[in-house]
N, C-alpha and C positions, 0 to 999 in steps of 0.2 A: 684356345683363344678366348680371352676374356670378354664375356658380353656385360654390354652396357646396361642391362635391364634392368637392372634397380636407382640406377644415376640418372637416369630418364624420368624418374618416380614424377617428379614435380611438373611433366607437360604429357604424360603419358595421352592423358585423355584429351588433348587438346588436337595431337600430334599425330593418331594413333587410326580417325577414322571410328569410333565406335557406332554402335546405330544408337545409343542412349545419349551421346552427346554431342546433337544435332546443334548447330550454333544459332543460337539463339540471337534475333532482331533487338537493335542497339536500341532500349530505354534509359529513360532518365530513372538514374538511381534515387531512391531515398535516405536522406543524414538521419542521424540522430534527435540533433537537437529540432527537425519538423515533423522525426514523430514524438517526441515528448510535446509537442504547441499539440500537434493534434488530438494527442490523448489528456489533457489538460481542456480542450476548447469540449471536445468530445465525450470524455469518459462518464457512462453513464453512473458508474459508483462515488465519483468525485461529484456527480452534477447532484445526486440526492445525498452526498456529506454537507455541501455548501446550503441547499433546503434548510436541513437538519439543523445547521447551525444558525440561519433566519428564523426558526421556531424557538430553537433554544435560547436566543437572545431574549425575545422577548419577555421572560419573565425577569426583568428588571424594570420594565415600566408598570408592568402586573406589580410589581412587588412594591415600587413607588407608590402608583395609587394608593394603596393603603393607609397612607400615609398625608396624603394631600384636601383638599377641600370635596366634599361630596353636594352636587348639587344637584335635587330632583325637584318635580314639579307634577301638579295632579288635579283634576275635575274631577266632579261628584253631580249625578243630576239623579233625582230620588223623587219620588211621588210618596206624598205624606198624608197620612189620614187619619186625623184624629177623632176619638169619639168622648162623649163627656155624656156622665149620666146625669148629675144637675145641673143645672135643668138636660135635658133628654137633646143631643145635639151632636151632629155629624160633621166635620170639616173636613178636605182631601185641598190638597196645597201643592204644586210641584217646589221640590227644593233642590237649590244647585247652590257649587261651591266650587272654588278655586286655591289652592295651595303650593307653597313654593317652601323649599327647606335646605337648610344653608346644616352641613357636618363641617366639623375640623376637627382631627382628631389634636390632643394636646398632649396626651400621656399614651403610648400604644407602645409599650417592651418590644411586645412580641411581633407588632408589624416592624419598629425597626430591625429586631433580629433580622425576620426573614427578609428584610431587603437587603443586609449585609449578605446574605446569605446568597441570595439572587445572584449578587452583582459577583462572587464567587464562581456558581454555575454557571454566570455568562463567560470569564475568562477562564476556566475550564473546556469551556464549549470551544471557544476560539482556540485553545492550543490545541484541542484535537484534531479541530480540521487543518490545522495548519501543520500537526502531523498526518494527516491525509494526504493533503497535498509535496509534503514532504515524501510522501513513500509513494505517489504518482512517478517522480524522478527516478525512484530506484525501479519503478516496476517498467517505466520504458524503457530504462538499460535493461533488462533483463528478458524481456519479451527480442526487444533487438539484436540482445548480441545471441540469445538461444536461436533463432536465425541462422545468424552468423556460424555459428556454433555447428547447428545441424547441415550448415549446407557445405560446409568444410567435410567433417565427418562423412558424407556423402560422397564428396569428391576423393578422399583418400579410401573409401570401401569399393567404388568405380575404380580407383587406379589399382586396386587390391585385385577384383575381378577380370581386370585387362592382365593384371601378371599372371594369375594361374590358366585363364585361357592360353596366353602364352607358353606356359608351362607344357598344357595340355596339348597344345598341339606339337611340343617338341618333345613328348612324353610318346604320340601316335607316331612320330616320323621318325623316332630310334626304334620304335618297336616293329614298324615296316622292315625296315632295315636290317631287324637281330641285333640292334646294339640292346635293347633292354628288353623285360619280360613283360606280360600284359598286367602285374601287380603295379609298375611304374604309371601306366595308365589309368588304373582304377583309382591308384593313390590322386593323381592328379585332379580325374573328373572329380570325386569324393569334395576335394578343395574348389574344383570350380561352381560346383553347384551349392556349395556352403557361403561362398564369397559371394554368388547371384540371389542368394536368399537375403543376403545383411543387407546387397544396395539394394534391393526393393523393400525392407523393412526402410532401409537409410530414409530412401525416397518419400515414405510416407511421413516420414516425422519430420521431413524439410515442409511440408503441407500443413504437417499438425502444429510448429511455429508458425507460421506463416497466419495460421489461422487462430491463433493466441493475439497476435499483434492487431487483426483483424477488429476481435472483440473486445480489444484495449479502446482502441482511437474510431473505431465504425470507419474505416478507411480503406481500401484497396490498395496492396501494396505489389508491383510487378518484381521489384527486386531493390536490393539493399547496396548501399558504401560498405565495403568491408575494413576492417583492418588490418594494418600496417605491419610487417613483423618488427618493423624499426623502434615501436611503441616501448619507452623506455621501461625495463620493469625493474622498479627502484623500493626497496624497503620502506614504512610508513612512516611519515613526518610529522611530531620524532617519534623515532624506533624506541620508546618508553612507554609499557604500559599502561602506568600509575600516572601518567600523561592524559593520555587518552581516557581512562575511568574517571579523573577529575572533571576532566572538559565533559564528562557525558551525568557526570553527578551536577552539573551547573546549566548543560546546555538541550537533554535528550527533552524534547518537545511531551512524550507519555510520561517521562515524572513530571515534566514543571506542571501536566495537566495535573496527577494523582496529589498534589501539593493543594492545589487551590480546591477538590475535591474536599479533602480531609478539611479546611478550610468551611468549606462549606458545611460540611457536617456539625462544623464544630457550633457554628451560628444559627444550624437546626437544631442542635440542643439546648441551647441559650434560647430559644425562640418558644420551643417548648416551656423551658420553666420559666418564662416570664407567662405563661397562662395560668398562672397562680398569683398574679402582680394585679392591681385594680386598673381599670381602664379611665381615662378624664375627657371625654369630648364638650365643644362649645356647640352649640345648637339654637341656628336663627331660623325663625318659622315665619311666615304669611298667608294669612289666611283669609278670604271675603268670599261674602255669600250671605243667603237670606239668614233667617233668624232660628226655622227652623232644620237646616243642614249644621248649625256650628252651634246649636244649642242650647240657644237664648230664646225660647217659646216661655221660659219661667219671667209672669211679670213679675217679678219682684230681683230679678237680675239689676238692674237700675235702678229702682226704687218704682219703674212704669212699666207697663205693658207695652212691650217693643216688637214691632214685625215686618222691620224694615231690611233693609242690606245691613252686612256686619262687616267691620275690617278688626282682623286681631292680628297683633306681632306678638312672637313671642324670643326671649335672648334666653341662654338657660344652659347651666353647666350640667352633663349628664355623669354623674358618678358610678363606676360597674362594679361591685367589690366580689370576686367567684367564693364561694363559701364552698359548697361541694357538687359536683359533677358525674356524680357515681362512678368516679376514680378515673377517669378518659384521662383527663390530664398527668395525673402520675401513671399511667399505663402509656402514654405516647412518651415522656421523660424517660423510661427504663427504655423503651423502643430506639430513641435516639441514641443513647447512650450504646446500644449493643451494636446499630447503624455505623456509629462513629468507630468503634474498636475495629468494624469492617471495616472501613474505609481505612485506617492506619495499617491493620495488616494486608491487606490489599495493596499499599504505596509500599509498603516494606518488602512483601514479594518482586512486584515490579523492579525497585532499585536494587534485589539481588538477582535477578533477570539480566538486567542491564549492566550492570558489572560482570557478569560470567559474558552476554555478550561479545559484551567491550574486549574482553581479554581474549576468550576465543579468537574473534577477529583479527585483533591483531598479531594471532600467532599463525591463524589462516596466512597472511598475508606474508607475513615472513615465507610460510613453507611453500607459498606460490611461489615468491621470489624462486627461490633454488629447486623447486618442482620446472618451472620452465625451464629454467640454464640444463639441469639435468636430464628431463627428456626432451630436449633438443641434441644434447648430445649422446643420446642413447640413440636420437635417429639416426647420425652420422655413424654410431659402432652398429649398429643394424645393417646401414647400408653396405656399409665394409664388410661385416658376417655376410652378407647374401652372396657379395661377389666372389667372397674367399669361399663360398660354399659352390658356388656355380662352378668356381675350377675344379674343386676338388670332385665334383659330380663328374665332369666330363673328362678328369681321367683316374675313374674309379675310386678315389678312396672315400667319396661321401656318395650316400644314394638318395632317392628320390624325396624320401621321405626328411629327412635333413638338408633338402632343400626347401620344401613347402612349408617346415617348420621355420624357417630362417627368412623366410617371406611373410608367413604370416604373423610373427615378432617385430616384423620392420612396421607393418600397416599398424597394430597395435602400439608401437611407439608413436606415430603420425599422431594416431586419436589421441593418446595422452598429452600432447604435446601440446594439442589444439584446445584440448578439456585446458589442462593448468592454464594456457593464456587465458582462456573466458574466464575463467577462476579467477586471476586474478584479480582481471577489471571489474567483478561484481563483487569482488570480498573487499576491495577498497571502497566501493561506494557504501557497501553495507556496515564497515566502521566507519564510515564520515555517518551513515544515517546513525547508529546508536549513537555517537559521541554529539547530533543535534549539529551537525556541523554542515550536510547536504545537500546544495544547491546547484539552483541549473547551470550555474557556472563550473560544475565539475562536468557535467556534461559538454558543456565548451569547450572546456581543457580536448576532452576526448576528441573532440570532434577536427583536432586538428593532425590526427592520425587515423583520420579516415583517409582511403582511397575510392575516388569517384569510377574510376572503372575494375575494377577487382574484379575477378571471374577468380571463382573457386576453384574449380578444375586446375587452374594453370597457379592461382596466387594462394592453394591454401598451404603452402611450404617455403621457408625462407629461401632466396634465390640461390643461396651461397652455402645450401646444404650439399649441395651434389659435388661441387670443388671439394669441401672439407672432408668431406668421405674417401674423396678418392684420394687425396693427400695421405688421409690415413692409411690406408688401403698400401699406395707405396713406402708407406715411412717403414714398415714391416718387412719382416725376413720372410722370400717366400717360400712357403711350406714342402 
């Protein structure tokens, strides 16, 4: 008689009474798109990139200055004492003085450079974070759907474990009986205690996700929306690679940075050999104070002896011509220069990074495609193998052991099944992030093949595997 125990695969543990899967008190699940807000409002690496780029900004006004009016101001209060031998005579005077000084620069190369330069490292600065926050999106799919992921896996190693105890005990109750010998039972325990070793690994690794998502967003999460098997799994739009490398040569957020870098470099070098260039500032001074703080104790400054308050202005172009340096300057020029080669072959690795990428991905994504279609229907010829093997067990021409091997190929399809689905939903995120194209709106997309009450145990197998199996199962000559 044919037993149904592999067509049950999909509510096994639901159905079954086990002591591991005590039903668990109705929570509100968690989406998607509120743990990405969380890990965004939250993420302690996102909150010191965003710092980061509040520092980095700033040397564009650093770099302006340089550039703009310089106004300083200054006292001077001095005890003065003169002495004089003719005639023989001692004077002490306090002297004070007040000054105020007006820079502009008129001619500065090299501060213009380095402020072209600045405002380079500032949009630099900015696309980096904004590839940060870019791969925030991709790291909370991936922290969530590994979740998902594990606590599937989990639920098909439990429904793996509930078969070979099944096994086990109809392995003990023929052997009571003289239908089989005590190797039938050894074989079985062997598999049962291997199957109870995988869900307590499983079990921990639904913990060790759980606790990844934890230290994404600093949140507590009791349980997850899972997904849908209805989720369409459709080839990459468009299925062109040379597609996708263009869009990722125009749009991947770490070249457009390595771009404005090399940029930069480039305005350090100019900035450099403009310190070989003369400087031209305009320079207004003001100065009052006694006579003898600013200098005027000589009578004959006026044509009198004067020792009153003084006021001096002075307007005055200051000319810098560098002659020699003991070589700083052509040793920073040759420095830059070697900077900047860095910096070009730095952007030229990355952009062939991102093209190998870019194409990987989208050949990942194809082989997701037909990895899913295909071990899905390797579940359904598994679950047919089990049953065709169950009869052939129970009237001698298959034995024990070609049953537990034909069980354990079934549960091993399940995991693959479940791997390629996650696969494929983060190898599509992961070519939208190299191609620069990845937003929280692909996350939306997702989020509308979530299931608010998913329980694993019972939803991690499409509904309509167990019909197709057994379709197959009849459509065959039987043996």
């Amino acid at each position: 008689m044919l037993r149904k125990l592999s067509l049950a695969l999909a509510v096994s543990c639901a159905s079954n009474g086990m002591a591991w899967a005590a039903e668990a008190p109705i929570t509100t699940k968690t989406d998607l798109v509120s743990v990405y807000q969380e890990a965004v409002d939250n993420n302690a690496d996102l909150a010191a990139a965003r710092a980061q780029y509040g520092a980095q900004k700033e040397v564009v006004p650093q770099a302006r200055a340089g550039l703009l009016p310089n106004l300083s101001g200054g006292a001077e209060v001095a005890n003065v004492r003169t002495d004089i031998d003719q005639p023989a005579a001692v004077a002490n005077r306090s002297a004070r003085s007040y000054q105020a000084t007006l820079s502009q620069p008129l001619f500065r190369a090299d501060r213009w450079f380095q402020f072209q330069a600045a405002k380079s490292v500032n949009e630099q600065a900015s696309l980096q974070l904004s590839a940060t926050e870019q791969n925030m999106i991709l790291q909370s799919a991936e922290s969530y759907f590994n979740v998902l992921r594990s606590q599937d896996n989990l639920a098909s190693t439990k429904a793996e474990e509930a078969a070979f105890k099944r096994q086990l005990d109809q392995s003990n109750e023929r052997f009571d009986v003289g239908l089989s010998d005590k190797t039938d039972v050894l074989q079985s325990q062997a598999s049962y205690d291997t199957a109870r070793a995988n869900r307590i690994l499983a079990q921990r690794q639904v913990e060790d996700a759980f606790e990844a998502l934890i230290t994404l967003t600093n949140r507590q999460y009791n349980s997850l929306q899972g997904i849908v098997h209805t989720l369409p799994i459709l080839p990459p739009t468009p299925n062109d690679a040379k597609a996708w490398v263009d869009t990722a040569a125009r749009q991947n957020l770490n070249l457009l940075a390595s771009n404005y870098a090399v940029t930069a470099a480039e305005d350090t070098l100019r900035q450099r050999k403009a310190g070989h260039a003369p400087t031209l500032d305009a320079v207004a001074k003001y100065e009052k104070g006694d006579n003898d703080a600013l200098g005027f104790s000589n009578p004959n400054a006026f044509g009198r002896a004067y020792s009153g308050d003084v006021d001096q202005r002075t307007l005055a172009l200051q000319l810098n011509i560098p002659i020699f340096s003991g070589g700083l300057t052509s040793s920073q020029v040759r420095e830059s220069y070697s900077q900047l080669t860095q910096t070009e072959q730095q952007r030229e690795a990355l952009r062939r990074q991102v093209v190998e990428n870019t194409r990987n991905l989208h050949r990942a994504v194809n082989t997701d495609v037909e990895q899913v279609q295909a071990r899905r229907q390797s579940i359904i010829s598994n679950q047919s193998a089990v049953e065709a093997t169950e009869i052939g067990y129970q009237v001698g021409t298959r034995n024990i052991v070609d049953v537990l091997d034909a069980q354990r190929q079934l549960y091993t399809s399940v995991r693959n099944y479940n791997n390629a689905r996650y696969d494929y939903i983060l190898d599509n995120l992961r070519l939208k992030q190299a191609a620069g194209t990845l937003s929280p709106a692909d996350l939306q997309d997702l989020s509308r093949y979530l299931k608010p009450d998913y329980n694993p145990d019972r939803d991690f197998l499409p509904p309509d595997l167990a019909k197709a199996a057994a379709e197959q199962l009849r459509s065959r000559p039987a043996q």
